[in-house]
N, C-alpha and C positions, 0 to 999 in steps of 0.2 A: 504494500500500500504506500502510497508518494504521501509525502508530509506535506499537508495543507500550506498554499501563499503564507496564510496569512500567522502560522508561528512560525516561520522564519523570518519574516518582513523585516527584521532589523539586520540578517544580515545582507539583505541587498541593498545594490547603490554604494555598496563601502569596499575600499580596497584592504581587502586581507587577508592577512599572513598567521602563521605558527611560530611558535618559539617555544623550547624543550626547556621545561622551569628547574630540567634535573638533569640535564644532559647526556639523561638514558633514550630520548628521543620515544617516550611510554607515556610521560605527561606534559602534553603540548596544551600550549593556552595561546587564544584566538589574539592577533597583535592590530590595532588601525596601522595600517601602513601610509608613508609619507604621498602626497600626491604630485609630489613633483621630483625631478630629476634631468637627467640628459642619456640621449642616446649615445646609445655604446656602435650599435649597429642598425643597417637598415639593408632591405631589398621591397623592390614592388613586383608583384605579382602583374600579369597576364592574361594567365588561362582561370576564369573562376572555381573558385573551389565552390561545393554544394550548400544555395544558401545565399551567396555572393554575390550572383552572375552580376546584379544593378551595380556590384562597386568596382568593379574594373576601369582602370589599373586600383590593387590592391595594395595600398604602403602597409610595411609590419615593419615595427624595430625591436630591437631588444633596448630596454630602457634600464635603466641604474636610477632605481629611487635612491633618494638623499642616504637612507640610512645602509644603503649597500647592497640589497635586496634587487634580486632583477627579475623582471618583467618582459614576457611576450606583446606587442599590444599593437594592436590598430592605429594608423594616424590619419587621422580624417580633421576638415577643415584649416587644411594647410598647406600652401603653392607651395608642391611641387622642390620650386629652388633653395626651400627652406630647410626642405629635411635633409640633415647633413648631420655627420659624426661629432659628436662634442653638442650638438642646440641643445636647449633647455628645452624639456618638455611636461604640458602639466593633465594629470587625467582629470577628464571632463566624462559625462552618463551622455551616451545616448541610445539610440535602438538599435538593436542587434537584429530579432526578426520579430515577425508576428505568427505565433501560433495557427495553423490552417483549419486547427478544429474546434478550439475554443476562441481564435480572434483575440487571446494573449497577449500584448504587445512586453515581449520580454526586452527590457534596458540592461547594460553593461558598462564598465568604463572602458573607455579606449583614450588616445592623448592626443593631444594638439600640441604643435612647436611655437614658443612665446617668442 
């Protein structure tokens, strides 16, 4: 059985991570992660992956949040000329997809270059 939206509703919309309070890697506790950083790396996609097809070309970078922690992530709402190794970048929510059978509109974060 899938866990109801709405007791999890507080962990969406939040960027986060784990941290081992005992460094048996047994008792992890939920961490807010920083929402800014810079990219480490980037490539833009082409061929869409399933889900995607409207966002082609597809930018992904790996991002380096503030506190060292890295990140897969979307760059949306940003020229192109911008995304480059070392920019600052800060995650922002927005729509990932819409569910086809309940008309869901699932959010996520993705990042923009400042």
């Amino acid at each position: 059985m899938a866990i109801q939206f709405w007791r999890i509703r507080d962990r969406y919309y939040r960027l986060m991570g784990n941290r081992c309070d005992d460094c048996g890697a047994r008792n992890l506790a939920d961490k807010d992660m920083p929402r800014t950083g810079k990219i480490l790396t980037h490539t833009q996609l082409h061929e869409p992956l399933p889900g995607f097809e409207s966002e082609v070309p597809l930018n992904l970078a790996v991002i380096e949040l503030q506190n060292g922690a890295r990140v897969l992530a979307q760059i949306v709402d940003t020229p192109q000329e911008k995304i480059e190794t070392g920019a600052k970048a800060r995650a922002v929510i927005r729509r990932v997809r819409v569910d086809g059978d309940s008309g869901q509109i699932l959010y996520g974060y993705k990042f923009v270059v400042e």
